[in-house]
C-alpha positions as CSV (number, residue, x, y, z in Angstrom):
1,X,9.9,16.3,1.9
2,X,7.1,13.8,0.3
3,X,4.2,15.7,-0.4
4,X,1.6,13.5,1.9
5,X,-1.6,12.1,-0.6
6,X,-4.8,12.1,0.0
7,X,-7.3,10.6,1.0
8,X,-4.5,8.9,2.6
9,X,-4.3,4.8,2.3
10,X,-6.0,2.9,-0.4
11,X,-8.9,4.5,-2.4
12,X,-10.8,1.2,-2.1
13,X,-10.8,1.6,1.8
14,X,-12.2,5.3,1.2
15,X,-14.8,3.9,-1.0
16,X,-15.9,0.5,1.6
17,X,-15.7,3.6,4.1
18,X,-18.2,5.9,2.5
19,X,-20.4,2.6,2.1
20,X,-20.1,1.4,5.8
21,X,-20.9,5.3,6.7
22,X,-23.9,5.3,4.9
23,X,-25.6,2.1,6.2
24,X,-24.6,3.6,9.6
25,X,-26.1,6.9,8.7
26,X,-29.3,5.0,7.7
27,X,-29.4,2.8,10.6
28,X,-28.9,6.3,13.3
29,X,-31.5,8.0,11.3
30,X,-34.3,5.3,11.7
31,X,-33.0,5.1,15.4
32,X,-33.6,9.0,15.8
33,X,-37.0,9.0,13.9
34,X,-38.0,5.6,15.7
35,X,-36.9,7.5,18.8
36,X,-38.9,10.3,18.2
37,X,-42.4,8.5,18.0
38,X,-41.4,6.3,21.0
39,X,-39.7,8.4,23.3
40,X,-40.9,7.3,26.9
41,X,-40.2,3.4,26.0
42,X,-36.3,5.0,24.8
43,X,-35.6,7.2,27.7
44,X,-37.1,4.1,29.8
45,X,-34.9,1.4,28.5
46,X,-32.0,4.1,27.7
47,X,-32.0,4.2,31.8
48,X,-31.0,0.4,32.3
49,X,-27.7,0.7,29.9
50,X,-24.0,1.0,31.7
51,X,-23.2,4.6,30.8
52,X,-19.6,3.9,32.9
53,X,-19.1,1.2,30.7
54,X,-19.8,3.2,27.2
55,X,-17.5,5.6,28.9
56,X,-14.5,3.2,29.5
57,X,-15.6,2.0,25.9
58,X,-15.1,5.8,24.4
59,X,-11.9,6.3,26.3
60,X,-10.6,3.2,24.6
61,X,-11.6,4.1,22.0
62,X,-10.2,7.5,21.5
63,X,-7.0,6.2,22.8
64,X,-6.6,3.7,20.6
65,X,-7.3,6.5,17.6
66,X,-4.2,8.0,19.1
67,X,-2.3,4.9,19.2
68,X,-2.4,4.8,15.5
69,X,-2.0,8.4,14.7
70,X,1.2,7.3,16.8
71,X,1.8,4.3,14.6
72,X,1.4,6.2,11.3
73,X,3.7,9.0,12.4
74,X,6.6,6.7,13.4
75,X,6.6,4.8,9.7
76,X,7.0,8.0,8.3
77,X,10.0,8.6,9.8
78,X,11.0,4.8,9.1
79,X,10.5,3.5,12.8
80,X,9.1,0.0,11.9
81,X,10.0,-0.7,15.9
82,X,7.8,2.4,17.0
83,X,4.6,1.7,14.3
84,X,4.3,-1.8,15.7
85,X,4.3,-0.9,18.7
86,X,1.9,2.0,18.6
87,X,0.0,-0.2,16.9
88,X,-0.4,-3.9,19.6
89,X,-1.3,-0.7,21.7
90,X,-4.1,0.0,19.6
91,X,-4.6,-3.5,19.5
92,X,-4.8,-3.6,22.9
93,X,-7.2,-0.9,23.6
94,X,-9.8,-2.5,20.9
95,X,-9.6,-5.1,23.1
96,X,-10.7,-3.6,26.0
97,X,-13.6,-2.1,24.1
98,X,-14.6,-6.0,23.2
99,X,-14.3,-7.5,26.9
100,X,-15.8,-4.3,27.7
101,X,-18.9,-5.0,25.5
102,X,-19.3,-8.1,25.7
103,X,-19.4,-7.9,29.7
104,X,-22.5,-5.3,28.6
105,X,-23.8,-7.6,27.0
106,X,-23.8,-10.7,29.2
107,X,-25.9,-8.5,31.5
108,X,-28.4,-8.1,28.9
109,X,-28.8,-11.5,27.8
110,X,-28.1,-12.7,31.5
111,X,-31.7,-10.7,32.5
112,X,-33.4,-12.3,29.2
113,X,-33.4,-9.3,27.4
114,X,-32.7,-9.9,23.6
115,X,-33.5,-8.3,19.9
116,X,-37.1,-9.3,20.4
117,X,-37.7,-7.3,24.3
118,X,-38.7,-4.0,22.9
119,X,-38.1,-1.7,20.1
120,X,-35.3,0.6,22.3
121,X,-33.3,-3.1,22.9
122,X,-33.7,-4.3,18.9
123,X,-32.0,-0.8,18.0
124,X,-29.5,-0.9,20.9
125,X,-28.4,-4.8,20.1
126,X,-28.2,-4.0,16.7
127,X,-26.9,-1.2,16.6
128,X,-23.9,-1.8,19.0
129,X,-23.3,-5.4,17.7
130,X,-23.1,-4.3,14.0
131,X,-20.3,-1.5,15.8
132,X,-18.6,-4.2,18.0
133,X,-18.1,-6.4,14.3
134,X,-16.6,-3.5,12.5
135,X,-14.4,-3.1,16.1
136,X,-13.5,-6.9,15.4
137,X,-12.6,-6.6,12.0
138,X,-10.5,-3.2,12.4
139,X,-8.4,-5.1,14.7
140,X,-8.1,-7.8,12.1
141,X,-6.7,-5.4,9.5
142,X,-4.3,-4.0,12.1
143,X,-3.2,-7.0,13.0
144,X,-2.3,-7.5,9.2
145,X,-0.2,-4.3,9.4
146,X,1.4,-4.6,12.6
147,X,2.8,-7.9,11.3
148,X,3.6,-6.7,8.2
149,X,5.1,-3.8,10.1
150,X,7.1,-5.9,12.6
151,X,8.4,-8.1,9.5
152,X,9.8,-4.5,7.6
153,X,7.2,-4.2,5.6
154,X,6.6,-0.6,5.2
155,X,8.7,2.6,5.1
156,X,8.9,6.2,5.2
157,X,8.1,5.6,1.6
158,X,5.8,2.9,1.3
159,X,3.5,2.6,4.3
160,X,0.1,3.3,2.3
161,X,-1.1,-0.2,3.9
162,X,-0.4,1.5,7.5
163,X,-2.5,4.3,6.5
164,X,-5.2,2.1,4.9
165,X,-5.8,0.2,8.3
166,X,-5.4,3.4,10.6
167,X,-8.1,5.3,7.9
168,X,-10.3,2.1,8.9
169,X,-10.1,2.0,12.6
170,X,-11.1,6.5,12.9
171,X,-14.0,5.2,11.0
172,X,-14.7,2.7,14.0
173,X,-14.1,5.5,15.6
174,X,-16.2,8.0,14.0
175,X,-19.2,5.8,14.2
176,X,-18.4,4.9,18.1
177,X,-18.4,8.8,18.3
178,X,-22.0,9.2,17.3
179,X,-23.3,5.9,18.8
180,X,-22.7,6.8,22.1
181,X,-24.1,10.0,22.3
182,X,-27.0,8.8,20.6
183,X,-27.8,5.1,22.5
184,X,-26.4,6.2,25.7
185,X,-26.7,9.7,26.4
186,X,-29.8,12.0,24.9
187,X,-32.9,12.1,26.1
């Protein structure tokens, strides 16, 4: 048996990663302390956000994480079929998150609130969209893999590019993990 590497995937995705989770970790601690000095405005404004819908949006989330465990399992025992299809189900769950979020956001903008409302929207709309981008581009990258997947592209041996993209998208979900909590549920 293949002693499994790690970090697993590309270094240069473990290195983009570290990078993405310290902007992140900057932009949640200026939220927090921002939060702190303001907290009647926050729990306010917190009050008006669709916690059902960042609930359906964590589920998706966390499903879709499993869907590519799933996916990175199956290459390694050389089921090309199995990874792509573990991963259009990942696919399909990011997908959900998006309409998801994007209904969300409709509201908002449907009731006139924008970046420049209050300070609790600016962190909210930023913070979320700059999540819902990364969201975006992780399903870029796995649609790269699936493809590449579908066309035979990896093995039990060489499926560092199924781990690269997988890495990426438990980031997405990482972050998602701490943004919900944070936006939607403390007070």
């Amino acid at each position: 048996m293949e002693k499994s590497k790690w970090p697993p995937g590309d270094l240069v995705i473990w290195i983009f990663i570290m990078a993405e989770l310290l902007v992140f970790g900057i932009f949640f601690a200026a939220y927090a302390f921002t939060r702190a000095n303001h907290i009647e405005l926050f729990n306010t404004y917190q009050a008006t956000l669709d916690q059902n819908a960042a609930l359906l949006n964590t589920l998706a989330l966390i499903t879709s994480s499993y869907f590519v465990v799933r996916a990175v399992a199956a290459i390694k025992v050389d089921d090309s079929k199995k990874c792509f299809q573990w991963l259009l189900a990942a696919l399909f769950m990011g997908l959900v998150f998006l309409v998801i979020k994007a209904i969300e956001y409709e509201n908002h903008f449907s009731q006139g609130i924008n970046l420049s409302t209050n300070t609790f929207y600016m962190f909210y709309l930023s913070l979320t969209f700059f999540h819902f981008l990364h969201v975006a581009l992780g399903m870029v990258i796995l649609v790269a893999v699936a493809l590449k997947a579908h066309a035979g592209g990896y093995s039990a041996r060489e499926h560092t590019g199924v781990e690269t993209g997988a890495s990426y998208w438990h980031m997405v979900d990482l972050l998602w993990m701490i943004l919900f909590p944070l936006v939607y549920v403390m007070k």
